[in-house]
GUMAR-622203 format. One record per residue: y, z, x of N, C-alpha, C in turn; residue in one letter. Coordinates in pm, whole numbers, plus 50000, padded with zeros to 5 digits. Each point is the difference from the previous one (the first is absolute). Layout:
<recs>
YZXYZXYZXa;...
</recs>
This chain:
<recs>
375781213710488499765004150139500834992050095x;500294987649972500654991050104501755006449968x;500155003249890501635009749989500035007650090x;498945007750001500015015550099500204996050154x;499014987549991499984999650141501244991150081x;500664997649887500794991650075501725011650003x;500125009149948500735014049994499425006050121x;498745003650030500385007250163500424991450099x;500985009350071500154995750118499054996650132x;500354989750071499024998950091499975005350142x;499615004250016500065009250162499554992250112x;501194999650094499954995650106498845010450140x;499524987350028499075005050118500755004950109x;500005008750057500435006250074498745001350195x;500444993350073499784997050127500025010150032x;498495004650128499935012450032501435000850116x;500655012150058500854998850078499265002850166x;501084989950046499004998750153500795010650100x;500545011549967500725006850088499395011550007x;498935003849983499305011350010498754996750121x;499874982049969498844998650073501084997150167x;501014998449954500684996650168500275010350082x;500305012449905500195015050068498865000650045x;498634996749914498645006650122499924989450105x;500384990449979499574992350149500765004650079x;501375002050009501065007250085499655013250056x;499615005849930499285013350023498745001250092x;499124990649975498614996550080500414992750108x;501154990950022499924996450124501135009650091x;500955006649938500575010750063498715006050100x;498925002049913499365011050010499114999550152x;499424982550000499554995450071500794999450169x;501044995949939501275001750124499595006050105x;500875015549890499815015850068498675004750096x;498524989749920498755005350081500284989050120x;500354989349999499804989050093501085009050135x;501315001050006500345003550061499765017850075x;499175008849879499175010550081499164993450068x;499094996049996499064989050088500544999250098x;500784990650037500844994050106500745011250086x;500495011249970500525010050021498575007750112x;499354996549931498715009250019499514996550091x;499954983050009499054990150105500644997750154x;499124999350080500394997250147501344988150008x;499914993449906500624985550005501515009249988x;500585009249924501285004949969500495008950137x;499214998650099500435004450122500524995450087x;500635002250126500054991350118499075000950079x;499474992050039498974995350088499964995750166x;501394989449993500294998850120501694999250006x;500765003750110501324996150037500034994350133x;500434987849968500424990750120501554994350001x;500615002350136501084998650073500194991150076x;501174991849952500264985450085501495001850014x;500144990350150501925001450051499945011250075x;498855007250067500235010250062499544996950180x;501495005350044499644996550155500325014250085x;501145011249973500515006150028498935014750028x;499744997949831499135012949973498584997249998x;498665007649999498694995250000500084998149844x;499284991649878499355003449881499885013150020x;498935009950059499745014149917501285003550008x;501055003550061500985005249990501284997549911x;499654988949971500784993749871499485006549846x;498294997450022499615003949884499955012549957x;499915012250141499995016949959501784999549948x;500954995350047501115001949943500304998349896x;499374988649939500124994049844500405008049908x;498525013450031499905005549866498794994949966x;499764987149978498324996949988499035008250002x;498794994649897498495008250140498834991049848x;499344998350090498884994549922499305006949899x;499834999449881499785007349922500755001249872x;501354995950006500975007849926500254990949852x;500445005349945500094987649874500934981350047x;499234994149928500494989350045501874993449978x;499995008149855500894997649918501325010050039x;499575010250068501245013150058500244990450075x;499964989050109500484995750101501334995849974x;501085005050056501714995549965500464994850104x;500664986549992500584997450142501315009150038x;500415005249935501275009050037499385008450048x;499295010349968499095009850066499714999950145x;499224986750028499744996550107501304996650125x;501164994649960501274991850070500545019550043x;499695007249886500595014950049499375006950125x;498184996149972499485009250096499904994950123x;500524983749985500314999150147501024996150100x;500795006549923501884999350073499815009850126x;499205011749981499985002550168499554991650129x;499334993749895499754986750138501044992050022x;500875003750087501154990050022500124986450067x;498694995750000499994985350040499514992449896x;500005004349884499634991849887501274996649957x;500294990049960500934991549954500044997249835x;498414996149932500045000349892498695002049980x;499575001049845498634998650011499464998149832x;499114991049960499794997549914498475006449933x;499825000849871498695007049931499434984149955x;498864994549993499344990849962498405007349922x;499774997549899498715002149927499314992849981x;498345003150032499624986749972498595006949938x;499124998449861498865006849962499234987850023x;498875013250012499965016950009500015005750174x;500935006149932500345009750114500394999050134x;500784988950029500674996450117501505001550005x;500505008350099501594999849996500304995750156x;500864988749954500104993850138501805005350060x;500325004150074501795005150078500014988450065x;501294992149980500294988150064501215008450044x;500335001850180500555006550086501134991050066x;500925007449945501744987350144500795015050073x;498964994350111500915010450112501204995450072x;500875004850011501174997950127499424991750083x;500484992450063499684992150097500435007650148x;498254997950079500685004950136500774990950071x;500825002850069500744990350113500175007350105x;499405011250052499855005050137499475008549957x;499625012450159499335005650040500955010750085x;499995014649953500695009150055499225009350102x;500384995550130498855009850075500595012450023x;499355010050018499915013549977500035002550115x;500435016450068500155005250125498495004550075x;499385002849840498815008750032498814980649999x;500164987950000499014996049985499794995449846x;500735004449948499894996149791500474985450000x;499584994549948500834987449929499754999749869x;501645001249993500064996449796500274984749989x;500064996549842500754986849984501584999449944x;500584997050080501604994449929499924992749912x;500415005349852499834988749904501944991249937x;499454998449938501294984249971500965007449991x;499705013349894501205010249981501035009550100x;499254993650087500545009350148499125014050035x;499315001349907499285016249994498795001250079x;499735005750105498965004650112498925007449916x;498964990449969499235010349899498585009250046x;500635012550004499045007750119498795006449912x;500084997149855498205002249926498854997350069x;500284984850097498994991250046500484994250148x;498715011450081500144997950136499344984650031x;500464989250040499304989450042499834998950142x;499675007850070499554999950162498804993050023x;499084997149889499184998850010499454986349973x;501424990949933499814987449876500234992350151x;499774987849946500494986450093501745003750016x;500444990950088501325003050053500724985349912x;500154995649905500414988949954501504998649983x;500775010250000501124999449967501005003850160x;501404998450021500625004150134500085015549954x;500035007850167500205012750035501615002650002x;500265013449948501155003450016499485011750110x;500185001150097499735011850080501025004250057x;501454997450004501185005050053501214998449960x;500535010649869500694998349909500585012149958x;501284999050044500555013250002501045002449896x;499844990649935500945002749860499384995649875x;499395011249933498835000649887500884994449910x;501505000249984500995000749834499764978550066x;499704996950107500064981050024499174996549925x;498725010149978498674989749966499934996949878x;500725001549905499594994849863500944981950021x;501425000950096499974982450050499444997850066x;499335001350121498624997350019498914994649898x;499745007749947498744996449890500414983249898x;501395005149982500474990049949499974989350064x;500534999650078500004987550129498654992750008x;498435010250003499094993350045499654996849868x;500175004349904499204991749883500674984349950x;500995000250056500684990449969499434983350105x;499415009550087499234988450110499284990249940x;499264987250078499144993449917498515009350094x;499154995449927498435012450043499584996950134x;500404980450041499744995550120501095006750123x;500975004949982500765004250071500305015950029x;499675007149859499215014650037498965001450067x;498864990149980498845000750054500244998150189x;501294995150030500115004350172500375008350031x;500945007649933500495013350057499135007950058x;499475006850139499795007850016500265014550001x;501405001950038500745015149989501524998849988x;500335010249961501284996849951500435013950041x;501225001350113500715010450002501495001149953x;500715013850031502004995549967499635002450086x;500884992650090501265002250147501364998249977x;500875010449948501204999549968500695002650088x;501294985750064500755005150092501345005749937x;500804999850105501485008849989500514989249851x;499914990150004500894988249921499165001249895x;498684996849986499275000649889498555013349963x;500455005849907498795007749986498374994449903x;500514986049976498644997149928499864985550055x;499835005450131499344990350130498684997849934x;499074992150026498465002049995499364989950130x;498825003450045499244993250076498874999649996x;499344990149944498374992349934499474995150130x;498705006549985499004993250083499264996749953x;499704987450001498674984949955498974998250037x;499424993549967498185004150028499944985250086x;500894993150022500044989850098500755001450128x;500355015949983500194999550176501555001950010x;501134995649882501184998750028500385014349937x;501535000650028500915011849951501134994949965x;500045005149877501444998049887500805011249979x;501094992650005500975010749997501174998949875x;500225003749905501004998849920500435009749901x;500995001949912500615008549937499365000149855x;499865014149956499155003649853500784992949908x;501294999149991500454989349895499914985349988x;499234996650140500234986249958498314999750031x;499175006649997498484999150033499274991449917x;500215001049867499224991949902500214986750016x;501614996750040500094985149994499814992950129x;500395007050090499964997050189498324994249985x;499345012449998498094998250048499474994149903x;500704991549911498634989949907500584987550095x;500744999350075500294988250077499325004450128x;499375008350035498825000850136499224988549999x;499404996849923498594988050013500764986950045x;501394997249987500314986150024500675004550104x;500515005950023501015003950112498725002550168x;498795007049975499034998250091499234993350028x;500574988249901499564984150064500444993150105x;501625009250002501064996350135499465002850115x;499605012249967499605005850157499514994450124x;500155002850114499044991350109498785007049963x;498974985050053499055006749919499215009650145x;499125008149946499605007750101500485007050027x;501385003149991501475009250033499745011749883x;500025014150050500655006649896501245011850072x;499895003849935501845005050008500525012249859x;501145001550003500865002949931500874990249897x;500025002749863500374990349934501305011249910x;500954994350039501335006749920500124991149853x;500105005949936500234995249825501365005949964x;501304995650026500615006149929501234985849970x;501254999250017500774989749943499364984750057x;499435004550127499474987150057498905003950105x;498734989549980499055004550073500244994650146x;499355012050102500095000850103498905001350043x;498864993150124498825005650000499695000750182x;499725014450027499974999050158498575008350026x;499704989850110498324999550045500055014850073x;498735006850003500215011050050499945000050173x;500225011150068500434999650123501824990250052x;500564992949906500624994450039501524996749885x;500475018250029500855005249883501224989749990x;500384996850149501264989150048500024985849982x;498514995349856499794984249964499804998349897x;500735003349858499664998349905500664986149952x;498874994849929499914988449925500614999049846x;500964993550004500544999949843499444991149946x;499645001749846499094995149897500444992549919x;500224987149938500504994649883501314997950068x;500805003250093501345002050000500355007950072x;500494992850135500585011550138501464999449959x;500694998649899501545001849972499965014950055x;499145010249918500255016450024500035000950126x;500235014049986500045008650135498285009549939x;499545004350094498705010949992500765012449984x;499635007649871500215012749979499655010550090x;500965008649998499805011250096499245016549955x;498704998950036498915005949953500545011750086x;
</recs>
């Protein structure tokens, strides 16, 4: 018997294989997945709930948000920021605009509008805002807003105002913030005359090409002034400043070398 037994061969144990049991776990948690995300699909939480809008000065929120495309309700996950940047290019004072998500169910529009730098008054009583781009944006009547920015109310050459616009954004905010109005008065010699009126009483006078750099030197230059005196203040190669009523006494500023320009 020990002959025999030592003539068979011995058979190796053979280990159950673990790849049948990994397909069902793969399978069961596939499975689980698929229900978890019907759920979620299903539940209030996969909705939008609220949309809130920040960076907005131009346009109200609702009017930002009916443009979107938005609306409360909608799947959370359809929300595309491209979608949104499309539906609101008719708003031409948006500049840029970003999609932010935040669960459950908050989509926040972070808003960059054009910057105003004036105020285009209207024949009928309208006031739009002049924005940086030069563009009079007549979507949004502001007759009604605070007056924070200078008036253009007498301006007879629409193709000036985009250097204009340029000019004032280029200001510092303390020195926009005096402008009161801003007209052209173009004489025979120059057609992009301009003449600023200040919320301190004086009148400036100088040329659209040199506007940006002339009027950020207002605040030191109306330190010169007599005080109590206001007047006419010429800004152009050299300041000239003459008290009003008394056209035949102007005072040179920094430097009576010049002669006073002939307005």
């Amino acid at each position: 018997m020990a002959v025999y037994e030592e003539r068979i061969p011995h058979v190796k144990e053979q280990r159950p294989r673990r790849r049948g049991n990994r397909k069902l776990v793969f399978l069961l948690g596939l499975f689980f997945l698929i229900v978890l995300i019907i759920v979620f699909i299903r539940s209030p939480y996969s909705k939008v709930q609220q949309i809130q809008v920040y960076g907005n000065d131009i346009y109200p929120a609702e009017q930002i948000v009916k443009n979107s495309g938005l609306v409360i309700g909608m799947q959370f996950l359809n929300v595309w920021e491209s979608d949104v940047r499309t539906s609101l290019k008719p708003l031409e004072g948006i500049k840029e605009v970003s999609v932010e998500r935040s669960f459950p169910g908050v989509i926040r529009l972070h808003v960059q509008e054009y910057r105003r730098v004036a105020f285009w008054n209207g024949p009928d009583g309208s006031r739009y805002p002049l924005l940086e781009n030069g563009r009079v944006l007549r979507q949004v009547n502001f007759a009604k807003r605070v007056v924070d920015r200078p008036l253009v109310s007498s301006w007879s050459a629409p193709e000036l105002l985009p250097q204009l616009a340029k000019a004032l954004a280029k200001m510092s905010p303390g020195v926009l913030g005096e402008i009161s109005d801003i007209a052209l008065t173009p004489t025979v010699y120059d057609k992009q005359r301009v003449t600023l009126y200040m919320r301190d009483g004086n009148e400036v006078r100088s040329v659209l090409y040199k506007l940006d750099t002339m009027l950020n030197w207002y605040p030191t230059i109306a330190k010169e002034l007599p005080q109590g005196v206001k007047g006419v203040l010429s800004l152009f190669e050299q300041p000239w400043f003459v008290p009003y009523g008394t056209p035949d006494a102007p005072i040179p500023l920094q430097s009576g070398e010049a002669q006073p320009p002939q307005s």
